[in-house]
N, C-alpha and C positions, 0 to 999 in steps of 0.2 A: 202439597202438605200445608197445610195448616198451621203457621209460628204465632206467638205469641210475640206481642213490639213492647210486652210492658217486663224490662230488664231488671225489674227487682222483686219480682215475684219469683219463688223459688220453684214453686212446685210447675208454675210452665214452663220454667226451662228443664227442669226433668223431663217432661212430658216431650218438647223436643226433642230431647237426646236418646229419648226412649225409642220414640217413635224411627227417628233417624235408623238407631242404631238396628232396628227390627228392619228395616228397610234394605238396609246394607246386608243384613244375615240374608234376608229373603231373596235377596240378587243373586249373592252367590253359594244360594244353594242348587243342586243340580235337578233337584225335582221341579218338576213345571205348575204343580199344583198348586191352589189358591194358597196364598201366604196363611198359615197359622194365624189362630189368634194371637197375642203381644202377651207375655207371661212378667206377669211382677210375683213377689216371693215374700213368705216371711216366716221366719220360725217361732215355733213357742215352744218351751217344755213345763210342761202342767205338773209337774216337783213337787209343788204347793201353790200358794194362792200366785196368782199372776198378775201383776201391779201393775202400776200406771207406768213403772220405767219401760216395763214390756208390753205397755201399749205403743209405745213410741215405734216400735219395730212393727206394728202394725200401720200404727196410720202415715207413716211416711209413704209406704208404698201404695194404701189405698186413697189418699189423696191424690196419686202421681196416677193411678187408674182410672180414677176417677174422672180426673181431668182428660185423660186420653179416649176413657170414651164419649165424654162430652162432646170430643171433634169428630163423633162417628164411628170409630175404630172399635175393633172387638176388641176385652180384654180380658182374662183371666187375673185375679189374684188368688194365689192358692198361700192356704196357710198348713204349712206341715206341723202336726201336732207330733213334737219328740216322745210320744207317749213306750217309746220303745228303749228312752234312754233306761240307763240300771237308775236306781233308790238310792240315794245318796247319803241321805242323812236323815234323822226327823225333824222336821220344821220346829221350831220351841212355839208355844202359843194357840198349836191349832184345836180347836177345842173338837174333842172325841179322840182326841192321839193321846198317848204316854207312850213313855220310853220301850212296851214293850214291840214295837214298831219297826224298831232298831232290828230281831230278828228278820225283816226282810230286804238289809240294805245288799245291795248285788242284785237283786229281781227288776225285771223289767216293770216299769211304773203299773203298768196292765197286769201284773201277776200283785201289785201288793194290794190288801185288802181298805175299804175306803176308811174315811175316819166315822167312829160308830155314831149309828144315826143316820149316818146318810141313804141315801134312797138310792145310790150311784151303787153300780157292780164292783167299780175297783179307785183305785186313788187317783187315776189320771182319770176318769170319766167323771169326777166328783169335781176338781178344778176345771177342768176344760169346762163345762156345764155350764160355770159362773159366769167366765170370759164369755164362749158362745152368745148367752142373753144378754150381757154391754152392748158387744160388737153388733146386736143386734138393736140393742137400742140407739146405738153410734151410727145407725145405717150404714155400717161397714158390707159389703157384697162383697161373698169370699168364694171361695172351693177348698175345704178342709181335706185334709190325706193324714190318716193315720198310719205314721210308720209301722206298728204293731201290724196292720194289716199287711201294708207294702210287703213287708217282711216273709210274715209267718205266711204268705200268700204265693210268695216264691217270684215276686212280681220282680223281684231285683236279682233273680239268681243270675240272669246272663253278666250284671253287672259285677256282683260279687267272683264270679268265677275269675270274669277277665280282670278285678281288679290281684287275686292270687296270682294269679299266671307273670300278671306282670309285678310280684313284690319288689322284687331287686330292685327295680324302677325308683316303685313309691318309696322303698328303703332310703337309696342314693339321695331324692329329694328332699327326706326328710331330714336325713344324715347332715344335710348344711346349714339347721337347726339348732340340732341336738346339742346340749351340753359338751364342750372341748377341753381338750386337758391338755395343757401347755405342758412340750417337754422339759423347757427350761429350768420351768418352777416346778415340776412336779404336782403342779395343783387346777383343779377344774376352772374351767373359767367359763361363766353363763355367754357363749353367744348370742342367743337371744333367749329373752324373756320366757316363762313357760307358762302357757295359761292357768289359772287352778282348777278348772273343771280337767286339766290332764295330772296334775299333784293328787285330786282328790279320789278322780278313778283309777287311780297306780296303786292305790294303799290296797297293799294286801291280794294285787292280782297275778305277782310274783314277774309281771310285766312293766319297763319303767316308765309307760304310760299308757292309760288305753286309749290317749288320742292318738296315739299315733302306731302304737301296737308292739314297738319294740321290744326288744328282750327272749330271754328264752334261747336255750342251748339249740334250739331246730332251728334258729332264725331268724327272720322278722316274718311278720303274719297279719293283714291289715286286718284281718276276719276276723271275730271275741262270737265263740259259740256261749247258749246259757248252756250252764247244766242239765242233763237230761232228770238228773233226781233232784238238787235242791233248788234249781229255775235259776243259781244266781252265775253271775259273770265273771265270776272266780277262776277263772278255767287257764288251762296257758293250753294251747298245742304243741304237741309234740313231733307231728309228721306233715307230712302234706303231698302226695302225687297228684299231679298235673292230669297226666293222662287219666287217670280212675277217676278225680279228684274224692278219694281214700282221705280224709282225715282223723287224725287221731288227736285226741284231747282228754283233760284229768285237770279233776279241781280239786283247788288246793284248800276247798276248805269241807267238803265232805267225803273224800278222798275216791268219789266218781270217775271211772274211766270210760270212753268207749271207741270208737272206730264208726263213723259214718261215712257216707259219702253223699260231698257237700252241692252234687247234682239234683239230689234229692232231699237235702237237708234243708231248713226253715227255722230253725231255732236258732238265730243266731245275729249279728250284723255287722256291719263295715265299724271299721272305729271312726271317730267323727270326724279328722282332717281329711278323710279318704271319703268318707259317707256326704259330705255335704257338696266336696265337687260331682260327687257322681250323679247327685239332683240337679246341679245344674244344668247336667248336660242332657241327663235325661227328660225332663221338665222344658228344655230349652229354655231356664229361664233369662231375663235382661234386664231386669233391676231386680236388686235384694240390698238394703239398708244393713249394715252391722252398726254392733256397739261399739266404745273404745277400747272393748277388752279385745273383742276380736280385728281390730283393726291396724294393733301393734305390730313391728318388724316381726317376724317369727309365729305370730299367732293364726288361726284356721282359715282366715278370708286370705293371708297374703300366702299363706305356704298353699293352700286352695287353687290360687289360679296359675300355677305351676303344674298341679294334679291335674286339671281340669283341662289343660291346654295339652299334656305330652304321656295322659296316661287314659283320658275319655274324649279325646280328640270334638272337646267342647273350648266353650267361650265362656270366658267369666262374667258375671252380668257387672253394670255399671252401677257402683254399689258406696253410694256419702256415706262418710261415717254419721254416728248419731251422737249429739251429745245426752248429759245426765240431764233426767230429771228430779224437781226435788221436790218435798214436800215444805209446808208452811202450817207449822203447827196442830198436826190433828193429834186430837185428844186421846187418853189411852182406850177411853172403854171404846172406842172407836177400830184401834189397831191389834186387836187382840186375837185375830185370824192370822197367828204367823207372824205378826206384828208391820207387816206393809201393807201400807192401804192401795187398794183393789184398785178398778174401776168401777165396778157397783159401788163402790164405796163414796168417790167419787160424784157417783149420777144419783146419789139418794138427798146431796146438798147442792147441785146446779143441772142447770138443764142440760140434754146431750148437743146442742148447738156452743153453748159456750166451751164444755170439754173442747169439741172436735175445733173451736176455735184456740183452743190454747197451742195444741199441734198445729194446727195452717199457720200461724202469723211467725211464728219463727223457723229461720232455716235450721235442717238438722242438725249440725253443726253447734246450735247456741243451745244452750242449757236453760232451762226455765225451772219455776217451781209452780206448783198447783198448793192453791189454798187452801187451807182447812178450819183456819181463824178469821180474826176480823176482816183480814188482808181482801176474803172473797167481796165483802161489801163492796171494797172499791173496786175489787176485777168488776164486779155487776156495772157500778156507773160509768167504769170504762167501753166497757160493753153498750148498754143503754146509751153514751155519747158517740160513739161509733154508727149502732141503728140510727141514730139519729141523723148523723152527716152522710150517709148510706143513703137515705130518704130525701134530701135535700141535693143531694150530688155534691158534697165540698168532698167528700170522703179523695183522699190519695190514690190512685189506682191499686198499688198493694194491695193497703188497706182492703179497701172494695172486694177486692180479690179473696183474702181473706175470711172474710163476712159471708162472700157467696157461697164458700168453700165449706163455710161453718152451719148455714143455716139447709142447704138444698146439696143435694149428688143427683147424677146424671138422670138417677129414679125418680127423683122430684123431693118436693119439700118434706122437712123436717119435723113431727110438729114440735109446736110454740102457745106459748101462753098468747090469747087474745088482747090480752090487757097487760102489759108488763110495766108495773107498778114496779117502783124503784124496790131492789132486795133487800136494802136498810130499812127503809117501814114495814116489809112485811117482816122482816123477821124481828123486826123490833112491836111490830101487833101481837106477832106471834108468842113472843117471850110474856110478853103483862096479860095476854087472852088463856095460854097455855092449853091453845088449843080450842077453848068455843067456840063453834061457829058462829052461835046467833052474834056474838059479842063482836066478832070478828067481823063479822057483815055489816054490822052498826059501824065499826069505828072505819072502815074502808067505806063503807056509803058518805060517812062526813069528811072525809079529804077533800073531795069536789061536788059540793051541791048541785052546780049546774050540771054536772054529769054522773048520777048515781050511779054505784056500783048494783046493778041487779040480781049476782049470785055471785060466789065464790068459784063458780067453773069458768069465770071470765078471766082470774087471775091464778088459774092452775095452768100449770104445776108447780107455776115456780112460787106460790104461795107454799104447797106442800114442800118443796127445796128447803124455801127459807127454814118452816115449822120442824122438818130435818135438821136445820143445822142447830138452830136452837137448843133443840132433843141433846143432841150426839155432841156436839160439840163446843158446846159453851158450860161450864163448870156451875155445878147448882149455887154455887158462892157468888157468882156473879152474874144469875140471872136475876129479873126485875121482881119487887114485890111492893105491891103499892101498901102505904100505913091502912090499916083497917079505920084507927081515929086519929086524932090531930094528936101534931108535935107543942101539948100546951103549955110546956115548959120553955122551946124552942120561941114560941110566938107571944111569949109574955116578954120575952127579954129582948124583944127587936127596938130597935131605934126606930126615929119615926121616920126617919129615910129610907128606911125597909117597909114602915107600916104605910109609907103613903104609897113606892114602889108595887105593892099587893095589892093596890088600892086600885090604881092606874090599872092591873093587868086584871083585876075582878069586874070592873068598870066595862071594858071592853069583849069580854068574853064573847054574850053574844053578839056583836056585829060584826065579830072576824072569827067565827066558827066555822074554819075550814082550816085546810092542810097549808095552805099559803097565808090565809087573814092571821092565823097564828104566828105563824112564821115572822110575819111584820111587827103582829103586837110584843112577842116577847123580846126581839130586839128593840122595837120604838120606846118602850118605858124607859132602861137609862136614857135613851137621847133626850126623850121629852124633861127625865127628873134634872138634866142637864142644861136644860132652856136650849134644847137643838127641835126642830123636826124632826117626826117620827120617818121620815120621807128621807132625811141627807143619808148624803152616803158618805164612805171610808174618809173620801177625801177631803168632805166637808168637817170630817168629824175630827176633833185631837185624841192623840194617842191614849187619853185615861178614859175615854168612852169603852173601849174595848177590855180597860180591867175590872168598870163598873159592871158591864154586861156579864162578865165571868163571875162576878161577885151577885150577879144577881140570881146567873142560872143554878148555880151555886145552893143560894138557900131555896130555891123549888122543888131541886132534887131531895133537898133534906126533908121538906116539909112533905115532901109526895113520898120518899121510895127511903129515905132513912139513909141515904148516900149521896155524896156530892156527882156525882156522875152517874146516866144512865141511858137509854133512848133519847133519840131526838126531842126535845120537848115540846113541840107540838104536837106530835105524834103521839107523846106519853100523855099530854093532855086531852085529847081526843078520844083516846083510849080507860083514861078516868074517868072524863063524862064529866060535862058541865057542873050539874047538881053535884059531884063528890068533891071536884077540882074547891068549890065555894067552901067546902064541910072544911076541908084539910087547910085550906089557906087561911081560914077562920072566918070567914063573911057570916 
């Protein structure tokens, strides 16, 4: 087998333990047939939109798959779409929803109708859709399973039956759980934690939770039938034989009764601490990621491999927690789907190589934030100095590791911008062009003379990123507008240590008409008005070189854009054009 010798990358030592651990299942199973494929796992439920926190439960495990078939190995990642959970609530923000919505909370996500407008059959085929084309642009390789289908397909009944048969079991396990009520005091005392996805599905099911099923004068019942008439999960049962398996059930909110038998019933399903090991073992899976929510003493992954071990005589997969993701300031007209930003959301202001690099480079365990403000400029030149030491070989193995992870999967490369021009100038072209190409192709053609920009598909997509974020997420208050005419008030009242300052930087224009000759000229003028070389550097220079510089970019801004701060200013200068930069400075 195949290990990996570089100990600080995360996702090969998963991939080790993966592989081990599939290795060990396959030894001592008694069948002699070719080992199975390696099964990694991950859940979604398509509720509402599905965010970047819930992409992290995705690309943990298909990084770890990824990697594993890199080394030849088959692998499956299946992603089960909870599309069978009940309606919970209505999302505040989605645009084509109001409140009257709320009539289908209890219906399985597939029975409620999508938000108007959409082109989707039902609400969970309306989210899932979105996620789907990311994960597609992520070059995630999946196998999706729709619970709805599993379900209503009868494909789980052996599982369901044997998990009735055995309640008493799953009760006793869960009972070590459960809320306790101290005799002393007379008063409950939380043993462990209860998750809220079991607080929010109790309300009103007359069960006091439906992750776990309990309550009800018949019993405990890990099985939540829907409705035969209002579809919802309201329902409590009232009976159950084993031998017929005769169920009887009545909901408590359209006062529905009936008697099936759940050999041949489909409408229905496991409650989730009971439903999620029985995928394990069905699925055989060996890795699946949770959150912190489900990772706590008492919550569905740990009271899970209790279930999964003495009631579906499975294994529990080897499964890191994940930490939180966070966001970094994305604008509102941005987050108005729901109010959490997506992964389209996401992939419409950076390329799908840096996403997928935000997940590789930390283990799951650390918390990160994705950008949505200025903060992405610098994720880009961290990015871009990384390709660069990647290219060069200084790069840290991690690191490297990381990159590889970000840019290519086992299927082959990602694409990429040909030309990846730093994302501070484009989206700093992008802001003063607002979008013209010709304009735009002019002022990226004069960044480097000696290597022209020939078209603008040499620096897609991530020109389009940048012009996205621009759009979407920078505030029309603080984007660029160059003065139409000059500041003739401002430049009558300059001192003549301004007026020679302008003098110096009019002087020069053309012979340093590029993205770097500017770069020098607009620093060189205070040194030179200092009696320094435009050439010294930091350490040649005293510390009031650096307030005159500030002072000087200072009035360029005012005379160019009506603000002490803006674009890079070469860049902004390049982008005004010789002949205007002359008009507005006064030459």
């Amino acid at each position: 087998m195949a290990q990996s010798t570089d100990t600080t990358d995360w996702v090969s030592r998963y991939a080790d333990e993966v592989i081990a651990e599939s290795e060990r299942r396959a030894a001592g199973a008694k069948s002699s047939a070719a080992a199975p494929a390696i099964v990694v796992a991950s859940g979604l439920s398509p509720s509402g939109p599905i965010h970047l926190g819930n992409l992290r439960e995705v690309m943990t495990p298909h990084l770890v798959a990824d990697e594993i078939r890199r080394r030849g190995h088959e692998v499956r990642h299946l992603i089960s779409w909870d599309d069978y959970d009940r309606y919970r609530k209505v999302p505040a923000g989605v645009p084509g929803v109001d409140e009257s919505w709320a009539e289908h909370i209890g219906k399985p996500l597939t029975s409620v109708p999508a938000p108007a407008g959409s082109a989707h059959p039902n609400w969970a085929e309306h989210f899932k859709s979105a996620m789907i084309a990311s994960l597609r642009e992520l070059g995630v390789e999946f196998d999706g399973i729709s619970q709805t289908e599993q379900y209503t397909s009868g494909t789980y009944r052996a599982q369901v039956l044997h998990a009735m048969k055995h309640r008493a079991d799953i009760d006793a396990i869960l009972d070590q759980y459960r809320t306790k009520k101290d005799p002393a005091k007379g008063k409950k005392q939380a043993q462990k934690p209860v998750d809220e996805a079991e607080l929010e599905a109790a309300e009103g099911s007359g069960a006091a939770s439906e992750d776990d099923g309990s309550g009800g004068s018949a019993g405990y019942f890990p099985y939540k039938p829907y409705c035969g008439q209002c579809e919802k999960d309201l329902t409590t049962v009232t009976s159950y034989d084993d031998d017929s398996t005769e169920l009887a059930y009545v909901c408590t909110a359209c006062g529905f009764g009936e008697t099936v038998l759940l050999s041949e019933f489909n409408r229905g399903k496991l409650v989730w601490k009971v439903d999620w090991p029985m995928r394990w073992a069905y699925e055989g899976v060996v890795f699946e990621p949770s959150g912190v929510d489900h990772s706590s003493p008492g919550s569905s992954f740990v009271v899970g491999g209790q279930i999964v071990r003495q009631i579906f005589d499975g294994v529990q997969p080897i499964g890191p927690m994940y930490a939180f993701v966070g966001i970094s300031g994305m604008a509102k007209m941005s987050s108005s789907r729901g109010g959490v930003p997506t992964p389209a959301d996401a992939l419409k202001i950076m390329e799908a190589p840096l996403l997928r690099w935000l997940y590789a480079r930390r283990k799951p365990n650390q918390s990160f934030k994705i950008a949505f403000d200025q903060e992405i400029q610098r994720l880009y030149d961290e990015w871009d100095k990384l390709e660069g030491k990647v290219a060069d070989g200084s790069a840290l193995p991690a690191d490297a590791a990381a990159h590889s992870r970000a840019v290519r999967t086992a299927a082959g490369e990602l694409p990429r911008t040909p030309r990846p021009l730093p994302y501070r100038t484009l989206a700093s072209v992008a802001d003063i062009t607002a979008g013209a190409e010709d304009q735009t192709l002019r002022i990226l053609g004069d960044l480097d003379p000696s290597a022209p920009l020939a078209s603008l598909d040499e620096v897609r997509p991530r020109l389009d990123r940048a012009e996205n974020w621009i759009t979407t997420q920078v505030p029309a208050e603080a984007r660029t507008i160059v003065r139409a005419e000059p500041d003739a008030e401002l430049l009558s009242s300059l001192d003549d240590e301004s007026r020679e300052s302008l003098r110096l930087l009019l002087e020069g224009l053309d012979s340093h008409w590029s993205l770097d000759g500017l770069t020098h000229l607009v620093y060189g003028v205070p040194k030179v008005r200092a009696g320094f070389s435009a050439d010294a550097t930091a350490k040649e220079l005293p510390p009031e070189i650096k307030v005159a510089q500030r002072s000087f970019f200072a009035l360029l801004y005012r005379l160019l854009v009506t603000r002490e701060t803006g674009p890079r200013l070469p860049t902004l200068l390049l982008a005004v054009g010789a002949e205007r930069v002359r008009k507005l400075l006064g030459a």
